[in-house]
N, C-alpha and C positions, 0 to 999 in steps of 0.2 A: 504494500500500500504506500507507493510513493506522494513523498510532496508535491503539492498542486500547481500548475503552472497558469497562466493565463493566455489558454488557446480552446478554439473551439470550432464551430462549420456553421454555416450560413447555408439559409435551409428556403426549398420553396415555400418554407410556413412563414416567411419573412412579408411573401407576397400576397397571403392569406392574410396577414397581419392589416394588409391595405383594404384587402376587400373588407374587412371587420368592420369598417365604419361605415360601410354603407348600408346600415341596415335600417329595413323597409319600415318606412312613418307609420306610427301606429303600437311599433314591435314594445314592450311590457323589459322597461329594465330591472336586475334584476341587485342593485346595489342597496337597495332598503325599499324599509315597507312604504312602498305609494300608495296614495289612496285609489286611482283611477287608472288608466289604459294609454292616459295621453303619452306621446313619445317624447324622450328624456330632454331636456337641452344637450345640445350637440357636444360632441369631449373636443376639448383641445388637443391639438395634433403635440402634444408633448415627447413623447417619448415610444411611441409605436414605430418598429420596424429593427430597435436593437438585434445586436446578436453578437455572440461571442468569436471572438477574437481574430486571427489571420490564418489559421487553416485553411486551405481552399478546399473546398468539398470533393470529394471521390468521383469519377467520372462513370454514370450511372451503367453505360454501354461496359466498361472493364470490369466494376463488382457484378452485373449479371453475366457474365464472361466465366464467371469463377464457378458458377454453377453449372450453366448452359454448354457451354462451349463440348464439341465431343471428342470424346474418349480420341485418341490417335496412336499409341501404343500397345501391343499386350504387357499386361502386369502377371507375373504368377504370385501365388498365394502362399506359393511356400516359400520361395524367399521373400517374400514382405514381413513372414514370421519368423524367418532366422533374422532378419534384421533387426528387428524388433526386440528380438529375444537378447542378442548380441548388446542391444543400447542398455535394455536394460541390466546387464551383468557388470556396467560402469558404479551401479551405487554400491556404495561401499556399507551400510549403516540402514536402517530403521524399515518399514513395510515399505512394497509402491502395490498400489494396483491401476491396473492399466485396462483400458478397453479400448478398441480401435473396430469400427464398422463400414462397410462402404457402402456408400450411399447409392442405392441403382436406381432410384426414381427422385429428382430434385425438382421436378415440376410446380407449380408453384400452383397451388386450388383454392381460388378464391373461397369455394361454399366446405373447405377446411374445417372442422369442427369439432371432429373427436380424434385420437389417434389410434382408431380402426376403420376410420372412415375407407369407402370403398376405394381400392387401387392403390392405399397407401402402400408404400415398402417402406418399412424403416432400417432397411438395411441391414445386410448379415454380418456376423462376428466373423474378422479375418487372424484379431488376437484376441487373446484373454488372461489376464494373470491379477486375481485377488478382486476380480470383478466385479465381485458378489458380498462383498464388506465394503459394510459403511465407513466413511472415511469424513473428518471433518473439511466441510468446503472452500473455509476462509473466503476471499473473496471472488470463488467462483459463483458465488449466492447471488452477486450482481447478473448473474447471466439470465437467470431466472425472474430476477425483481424486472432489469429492463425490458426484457421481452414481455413479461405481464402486461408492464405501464403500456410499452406499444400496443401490444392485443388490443387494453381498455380503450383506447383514449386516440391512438391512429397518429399518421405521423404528420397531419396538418395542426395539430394542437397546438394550442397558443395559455400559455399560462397567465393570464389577468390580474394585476394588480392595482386596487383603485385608489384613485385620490377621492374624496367625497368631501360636501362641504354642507355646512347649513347655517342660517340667518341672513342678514341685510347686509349689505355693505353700504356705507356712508362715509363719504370724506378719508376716503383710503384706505378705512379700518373695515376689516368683517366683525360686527358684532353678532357673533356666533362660534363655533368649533369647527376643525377638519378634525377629519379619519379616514383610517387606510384601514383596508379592509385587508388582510393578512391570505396568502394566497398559494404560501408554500413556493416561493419562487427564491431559489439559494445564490441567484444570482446577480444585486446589490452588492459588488466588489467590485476590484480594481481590473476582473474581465474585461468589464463593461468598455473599455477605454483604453486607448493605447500607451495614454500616458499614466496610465495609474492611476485616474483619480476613480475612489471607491465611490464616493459621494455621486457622481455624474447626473442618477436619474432623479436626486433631490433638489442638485441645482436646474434639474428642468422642469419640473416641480414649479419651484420658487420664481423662476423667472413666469412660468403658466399662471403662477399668481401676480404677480405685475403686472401679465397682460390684461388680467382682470380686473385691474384698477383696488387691486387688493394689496397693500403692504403692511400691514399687521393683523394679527388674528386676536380679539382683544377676550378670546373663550382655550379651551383647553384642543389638546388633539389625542383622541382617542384612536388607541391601536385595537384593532380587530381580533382577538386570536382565538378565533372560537373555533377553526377548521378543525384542527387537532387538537385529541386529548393530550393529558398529561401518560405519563413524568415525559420529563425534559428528555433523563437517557435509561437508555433500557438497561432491565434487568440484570442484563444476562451477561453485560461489559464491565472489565477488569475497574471499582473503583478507584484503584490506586492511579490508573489512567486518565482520570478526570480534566487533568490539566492538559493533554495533550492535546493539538491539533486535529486528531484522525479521529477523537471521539467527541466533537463538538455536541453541545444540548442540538434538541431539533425541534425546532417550535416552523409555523405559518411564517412567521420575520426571522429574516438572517439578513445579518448587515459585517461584508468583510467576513463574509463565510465563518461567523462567529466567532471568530479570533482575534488578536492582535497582539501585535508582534512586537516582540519585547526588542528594542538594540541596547546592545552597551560596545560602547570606542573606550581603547585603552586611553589613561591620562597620559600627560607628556612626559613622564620617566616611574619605572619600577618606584609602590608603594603610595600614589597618587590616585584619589580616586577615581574608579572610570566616569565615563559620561552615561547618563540613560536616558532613552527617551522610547516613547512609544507610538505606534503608527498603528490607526490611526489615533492621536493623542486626542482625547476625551474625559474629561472632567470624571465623569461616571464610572469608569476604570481607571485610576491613577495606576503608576508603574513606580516603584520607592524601593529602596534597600542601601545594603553596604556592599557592593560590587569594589575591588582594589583594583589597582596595575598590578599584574607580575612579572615577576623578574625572568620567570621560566615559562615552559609548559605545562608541567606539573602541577602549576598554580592556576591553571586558567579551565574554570569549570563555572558553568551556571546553575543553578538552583532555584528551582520557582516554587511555592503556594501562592496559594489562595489568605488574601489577607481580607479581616473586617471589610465588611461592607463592600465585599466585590472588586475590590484592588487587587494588582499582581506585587507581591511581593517578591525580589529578588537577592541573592545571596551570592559568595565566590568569586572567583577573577578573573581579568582575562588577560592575555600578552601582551606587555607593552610594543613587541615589533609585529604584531600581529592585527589582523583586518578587524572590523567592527565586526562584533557577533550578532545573528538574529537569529530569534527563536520566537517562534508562532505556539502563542498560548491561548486554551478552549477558553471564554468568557461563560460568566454563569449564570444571566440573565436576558436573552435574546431581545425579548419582547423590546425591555427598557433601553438596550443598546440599538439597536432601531430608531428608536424615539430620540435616544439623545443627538445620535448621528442625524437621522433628518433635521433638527433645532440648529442645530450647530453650521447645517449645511446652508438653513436659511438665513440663516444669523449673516455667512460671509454674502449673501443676494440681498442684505438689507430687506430680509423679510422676517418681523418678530413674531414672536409666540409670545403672548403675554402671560396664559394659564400655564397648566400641569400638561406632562406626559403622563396618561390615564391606560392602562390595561385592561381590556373589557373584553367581556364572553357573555353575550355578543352588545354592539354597541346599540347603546340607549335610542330614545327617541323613536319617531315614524317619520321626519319630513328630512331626507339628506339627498342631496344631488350631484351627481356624478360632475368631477371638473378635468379630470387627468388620466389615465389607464398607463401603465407600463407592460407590453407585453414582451412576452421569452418565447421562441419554438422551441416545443418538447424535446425535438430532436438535438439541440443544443448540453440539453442536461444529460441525456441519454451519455451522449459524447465524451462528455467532461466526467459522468460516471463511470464507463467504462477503460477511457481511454489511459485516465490519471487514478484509476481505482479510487475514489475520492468519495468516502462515507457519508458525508452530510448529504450529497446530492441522494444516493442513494436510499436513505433514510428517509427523508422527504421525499422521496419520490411512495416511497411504501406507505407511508400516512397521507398521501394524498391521495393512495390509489382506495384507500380503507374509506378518506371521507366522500370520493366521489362515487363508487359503486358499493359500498359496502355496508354504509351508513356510520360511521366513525371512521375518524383521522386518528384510528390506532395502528400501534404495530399487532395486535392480534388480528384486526379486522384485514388489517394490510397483507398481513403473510398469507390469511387466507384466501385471500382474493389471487395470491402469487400461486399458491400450493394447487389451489385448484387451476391455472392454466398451465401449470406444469403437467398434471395427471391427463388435460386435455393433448397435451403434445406432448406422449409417449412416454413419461413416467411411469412403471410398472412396478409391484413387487413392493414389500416390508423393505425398512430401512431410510426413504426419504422423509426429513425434516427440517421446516425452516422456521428458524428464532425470529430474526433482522431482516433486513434488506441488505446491507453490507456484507455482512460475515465478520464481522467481529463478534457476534456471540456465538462460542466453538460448539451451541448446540444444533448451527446448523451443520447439518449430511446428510450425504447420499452416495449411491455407490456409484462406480465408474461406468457399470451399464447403466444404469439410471441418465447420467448424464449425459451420454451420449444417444439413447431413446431422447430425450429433448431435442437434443442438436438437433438430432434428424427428422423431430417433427415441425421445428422450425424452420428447416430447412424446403419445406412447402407452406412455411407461413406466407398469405400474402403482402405481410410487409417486410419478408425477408430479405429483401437488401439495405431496406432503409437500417435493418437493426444489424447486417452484418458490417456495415461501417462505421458504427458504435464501438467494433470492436478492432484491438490496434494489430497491426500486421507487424511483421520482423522487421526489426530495425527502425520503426517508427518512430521517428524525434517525438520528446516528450508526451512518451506513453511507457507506463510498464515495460513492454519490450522492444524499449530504444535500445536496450544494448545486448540482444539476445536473437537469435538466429539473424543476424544481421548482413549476413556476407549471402553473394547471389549462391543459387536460385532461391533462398527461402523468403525473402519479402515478396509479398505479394501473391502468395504461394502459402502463406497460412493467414488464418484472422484464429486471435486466441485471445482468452481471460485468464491473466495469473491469478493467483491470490496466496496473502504469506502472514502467517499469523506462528507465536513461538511453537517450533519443532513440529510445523504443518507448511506444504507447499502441495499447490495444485496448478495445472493449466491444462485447459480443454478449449477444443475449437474446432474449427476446420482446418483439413490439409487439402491442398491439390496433388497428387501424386503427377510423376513426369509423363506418365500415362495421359493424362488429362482424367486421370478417376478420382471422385472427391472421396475425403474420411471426415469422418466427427472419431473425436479421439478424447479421452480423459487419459489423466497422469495423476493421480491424487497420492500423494505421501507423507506420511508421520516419522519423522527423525531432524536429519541434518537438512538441512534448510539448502544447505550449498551443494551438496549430494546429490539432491533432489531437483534443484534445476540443472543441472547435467544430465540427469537421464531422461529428464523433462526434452529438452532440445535434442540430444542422443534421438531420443522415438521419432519427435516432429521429423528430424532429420531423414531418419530411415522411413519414414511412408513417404517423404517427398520424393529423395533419391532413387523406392524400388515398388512404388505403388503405381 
């Protein structure tokens, strides 16, 4: 589960995004309770049509290539499984189990529905070894959560975030309140923007209120967060992790993907204190300790809690010939960091807040009117999920899959709604189960047949290419496996999901064989972490080279 990067893909949901406002007079909005049928005032074109970052998107003709394209070599079966057999003789230490199948029917059926559905193949066993035992998934769980969200929700989805406002305005001032209606959209960070600024869609926001002839709001702003229920973080993740980056809370509002990032610059010689400061710097999380210079290496180590009232407290030193440290720490109030970051962001637009940042489930009142919308394409977070194994998205994507077909914004409503399109697309047999949406709670497993019955009944999903480029290929600049089967022919030539949680690794996905014949392949392993990507790339390797 690598650190997060800010890249993402631009999606035709971008162009959806435009059609969104023209919708037909009359049409019943649905940002609070109206009394009548009349059609909304019009939104300001604020911030619609974003999208994450300088990816350029996959070129749809070559990912259907990966399925479609025909076979042109014979492959035998028997050496695909001495090869196989051979890669895996590389680990040295702890279980693997392995399942490899190939795929002889990759057609893609729209009226798709069950995985018995007539004329499916889900393809025969070409290897097997520990098949049939559950193994924890770490964060092959994401393969599961994204493909569900897609199932639900389809790959034009647009995630909606509203600005709402209510009262008069007079002589500059609204006398009344805004609210954001909280919407589960993890992407309020430095994505947004080439230059980093995390704020972006608050400063367009804040200017959307000057247009309005609005520069102070002389009533409170109410945050929405009724989508999902509580806790913050699930059960089933390591407490002592709290503080980390990869286990941020997951509430409706994330602002700076819940974190922020502690630096400290060495002072100007050994035994001087270092500098801190924190980004984004906000009153509501201060960053304070006794950080020194050291004279060595030995001496240069960080230490963070959780201090009073939601501060990061900092401890240790760091090098005086050495670079400024940063270290991204989990924040432990969403909702309220949201809130403060938007104030702060109006504050630099000369737009005030006079009242409170207010937390509400759900917000008060009947008369509120829509002034702003920020929207995301799903396909964006799918992306940023898979590509950067990146929790938060994940998570949120699982409680929003719970509040919108499920009826709660839980992770039990959410896994269920995952669990059941899993068993729709090939899931067979005792042994699958899922905690999370990420895979940080080690109660999720499944076995390596299991996972590859998925593969292959995704593999005639109808939105299967949109979600096979969710997923990173060899050698993919920041993704998971930017530095892993990286040298020709394997980029482009596999799409796979790692995942790596202590003395557990997994990766499954697709191969191309030089045959032009596909595989869905699991590698799930319990031991040595480094062991196990070796024979992880070992296998990918040998089904590409002799399938």
């Amino acid at each position: 589960m690598k650190e997060v990067t800010k890249l993402g893909r631009w999606r035709l949901a971008a162009l959806l995004a435009v059609v969104a406002w023209l919708a037909p007079a009359g049409s019943t909005w649905d940002g609070g309770a109206v009394a009548d049928t009349a059609p909304p005032p019009p939104l300001l074109p604020a911030t619609a049509g974003f999208h994450l970052g300088e990816r350029l998107p996959a070129d749809p003709a070559e990912v259907a290539d990966f399925f479609t394209s025909p076979v042109q070599l014979p492959a035998s079966r028997d050496r695909l499984w001495r090869a196989v057999d051979s890669a895996l003789a590389r680990g040295k230490s702890g279980r693997v189990g392995v399942h490899v199948r190939e795929l002889h029917d990759t057609r893609v059926d729209s009226a798709f529905d069950t995985a018995s559905a007539p004329g499916l193949s889900i393809g025969s066993t070409v290897f097997a070894r520990h098949a049939d035992d559950p193994f924890i998934l770490a964060s092959n769980t994401k393969l599961f959560t994204t493909a569900a969200v897609l199932d639900a929700f389809g790959p034009g989805h647009l995630i909606e975030t509203r600005l709402m406002v209510r009262g008069e305005v007079e002589g500059g001032r609204l006398d009344g309140d805004l609210a954001v209606v909280g919407a589960g959209d993890p992407t309020f960070s430095w994505r947004l923007d080439p230059d980093g600024d995390s704020g972006l869609v608050f400063h367009a926001w804040a200017d959307d209120l000057a247009a309005a002839g609005i520069g102070a709001i002389d009533g409170d702003l109410f945050l929405d967060h009724s989508l999902f229920d509580a806790p913050l973080t699930h059960p089933g993740w390591k407490p002592e992790n709290e503080l980390k980056w990869y286990q941020a809370p997951v509430s409706p509002f994330a602002f700076h993907e819940n974190t922020v990032k502690v630096k400290a610059a060495p002072g100007p010689r050994p035994g001087t204190p270092a500098r801190l400061a924190a980004e984004p710097d906000l009153a509501l999380v201060p960053v304070d300790g006794q950080v020194s210079t050291a004279a060595s290496w030995r001496g240069a180590h960080l230490l963070v809690r959780r201090a009073e009232g939601g501060g990061i407290a900092v401890d240790g030193g760091v090098y005086h010939r050495g670079a400024e440290v940063e270290m991204p720490v989990a924040i432990e109030d969403p909702v309220a960091y949201f809130g403060a970051a938007m104030t702060a962001a109006f504050a630099e637009r000369g737009v005030e807040v006079t009242g409170r940042v207010r937390a509400v489930s759900p917000r008060p009142g009947l008369v509120w009117r829509p002034l702003a919308v920020h929207r995301t394409p799903l396909l964006d977070l799918l992306e940023v999920t898979n590509h950067e194994s990146q929790n938060l998205f994940a998570e949120t994507l699982t409680k929003l899959l719970g509040a919108e077909r499920c009826g709660a914004g839980s992770w039990e409503r959410g896994v269920m709604a995952v669990e059941e399109l899993a068993r729709r697309r090939g899931v067979e047999g005792p042994g699958f189960d899922l905690a999370d949406g990420s895979g940080l709670a080690r109660a999720n497993r499944a076995t390596p047949r299991q996972v590859t019955g998925f593969l292959a009944g995704m593999a005639r999903h109808p939105h299967r290419d949109a979600w096979l480029v969710t997923l990173p290929t060899g050698g993919e600049t920041a993704t998971s496996l930017e530095k892993r089967l990286d040298v020709p022919p394997y980029p482009g030539r596999v799409y796979a999901k790692t995942g790596t949680l202590d003395g557990v690794s997994a990766l499954s996905g697709y191969a191309r064989g030089r045959s032009g014949r596909v595989y869905a392949f699991s590698v799930l392993a319990a031991g040595s972490v480094g062991h196990a990507r070796r024979v992880q790339d070992a296998v990918v390797r040998a089904i590409i080279d002799h399938g």
